[in-house]
C-alpha positions as CSV (number, residue, x, y, z in Angstrom):
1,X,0.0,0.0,0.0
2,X,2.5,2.3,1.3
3,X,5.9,2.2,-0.2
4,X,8.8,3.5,2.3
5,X,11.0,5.9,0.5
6,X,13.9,7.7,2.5
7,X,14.3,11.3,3.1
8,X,16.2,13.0,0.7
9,X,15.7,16.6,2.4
10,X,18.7,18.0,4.2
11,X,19.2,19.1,7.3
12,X,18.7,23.0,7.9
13,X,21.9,23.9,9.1
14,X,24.6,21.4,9.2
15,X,27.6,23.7,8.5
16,X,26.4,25.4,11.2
17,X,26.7,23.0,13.5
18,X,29.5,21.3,15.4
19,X,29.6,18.0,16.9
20,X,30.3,17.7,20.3
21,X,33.1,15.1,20.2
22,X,35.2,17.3,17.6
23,X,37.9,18.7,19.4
24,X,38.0,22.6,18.4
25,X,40.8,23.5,16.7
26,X,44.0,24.9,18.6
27,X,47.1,26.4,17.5
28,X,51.0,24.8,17.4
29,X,52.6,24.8,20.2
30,X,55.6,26.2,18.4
31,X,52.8,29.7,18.3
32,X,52.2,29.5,22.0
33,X,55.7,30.0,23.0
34,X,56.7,33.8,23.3
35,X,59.8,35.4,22.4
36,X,62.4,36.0,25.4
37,X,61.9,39.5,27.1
38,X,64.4,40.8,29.3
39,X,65.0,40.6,31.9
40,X,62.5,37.3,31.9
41,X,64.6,35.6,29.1
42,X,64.6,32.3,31.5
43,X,62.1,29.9,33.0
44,X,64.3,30.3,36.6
45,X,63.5,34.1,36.1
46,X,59.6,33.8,35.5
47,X,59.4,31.0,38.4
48,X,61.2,33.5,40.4
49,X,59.0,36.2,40.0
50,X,56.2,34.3,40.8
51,X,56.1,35.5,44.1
52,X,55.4,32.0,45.6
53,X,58.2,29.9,45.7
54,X,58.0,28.3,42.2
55,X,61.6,29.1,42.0
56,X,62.4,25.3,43.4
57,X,60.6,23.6,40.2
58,X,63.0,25.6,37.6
59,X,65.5,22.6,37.5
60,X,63.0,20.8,36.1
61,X,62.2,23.0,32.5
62,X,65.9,21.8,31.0
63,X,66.5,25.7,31.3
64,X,64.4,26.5,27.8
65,X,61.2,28.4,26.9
66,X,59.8,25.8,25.2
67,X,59.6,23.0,27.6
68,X,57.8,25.9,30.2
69,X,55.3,27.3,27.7
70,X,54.5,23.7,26.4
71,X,53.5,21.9,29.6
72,X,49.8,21.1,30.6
73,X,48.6,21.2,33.5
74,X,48.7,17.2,34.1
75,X,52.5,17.4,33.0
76,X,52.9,19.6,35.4
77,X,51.2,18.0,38.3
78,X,53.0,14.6,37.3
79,X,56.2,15.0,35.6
80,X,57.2,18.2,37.8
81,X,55.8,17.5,40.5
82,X,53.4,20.8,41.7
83,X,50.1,20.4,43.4
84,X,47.3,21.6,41.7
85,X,47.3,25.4,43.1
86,X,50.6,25.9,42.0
87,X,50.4,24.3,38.7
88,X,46.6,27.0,37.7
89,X,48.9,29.7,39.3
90,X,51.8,28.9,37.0
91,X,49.5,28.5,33.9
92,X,48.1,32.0,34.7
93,X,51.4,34.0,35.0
94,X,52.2,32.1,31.9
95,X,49.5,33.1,29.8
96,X,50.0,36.4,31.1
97,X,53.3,36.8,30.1
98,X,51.8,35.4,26.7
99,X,49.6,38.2,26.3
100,X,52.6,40.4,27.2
101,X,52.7,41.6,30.8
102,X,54.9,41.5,33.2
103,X,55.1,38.6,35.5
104,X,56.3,40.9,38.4
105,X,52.9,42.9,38.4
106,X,50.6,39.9,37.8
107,X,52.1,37.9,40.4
108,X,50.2,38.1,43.4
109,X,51.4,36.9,46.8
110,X,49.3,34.2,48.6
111,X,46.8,35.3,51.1
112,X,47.8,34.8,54.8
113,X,45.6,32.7,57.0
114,X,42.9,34.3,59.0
115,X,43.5,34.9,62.4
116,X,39.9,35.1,63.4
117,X,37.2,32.3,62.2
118,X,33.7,33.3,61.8
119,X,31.2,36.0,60.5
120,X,28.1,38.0,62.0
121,X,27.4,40.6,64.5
122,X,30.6,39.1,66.3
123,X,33.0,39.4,64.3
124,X,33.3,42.7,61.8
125,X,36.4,43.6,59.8
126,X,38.3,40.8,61.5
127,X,38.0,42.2,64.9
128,X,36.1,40.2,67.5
129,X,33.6,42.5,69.2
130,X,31.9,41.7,72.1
């Protein structure tokens, strides 16, 4: 009675479109790495102006640009050795410097524990008041 043809419309917008599981595209890694500036022409200079003691991982770059700009954040949790807050710390002055700022203003030191726990009427601008 009925004979089954298949669709031949297309869909509406299929160049439009990206599939979920297609990695976008990124650039080289030979792109991301930025030119030397002085007086940060060294990894041990950038980890040193990081402001919180990443200055102890700088043996472990092989003393070249390209091994620092070219680490992920795994590598550098597993092959260097950082825990996670230094390694997104490190990532951020890197892409700062990228974008081409210096690392000695972005760095930020790390915030100093509080000496006084708690919030509300008690406790206002980190003063207890009875």
């Amino acid at each position: 009675m009925f004979a089954f043809r298949p669709c031949t419309c297309t869909p509406l917008r299929p160049l439009l479109s990206r599939s979920i599981h297609a990695p976008a595209s990124l650039p080289s890694s030979g792109s991301r790495v930025p030119k030397p500036r002085a007086p940060f022409d060294t990894p041990a200079s950038i980890l040193s102006a990081s402001k919180r003691g990443l200055e102890q991982y700088s043996d472990k770059f092989e003393g070249s640009f390209s091994s620092l700009f070219s680490k992920t954040s795994h590598e550098l949790r597993d092959t260097v050795g950082m825990n996670i807050k230094e390694s997104k710390y490190l990532l951020r002055i890197l892409e700062k410097y990228r974008q081409g700022f210096n690392p000695d203003v972005v760095a930020v030191k790390e915030k100093p524990k509080k000496t006084i726990r708690g919030w509300g009427p008690r406790v206002q601008n980190g003063k207890r008041i009875r």
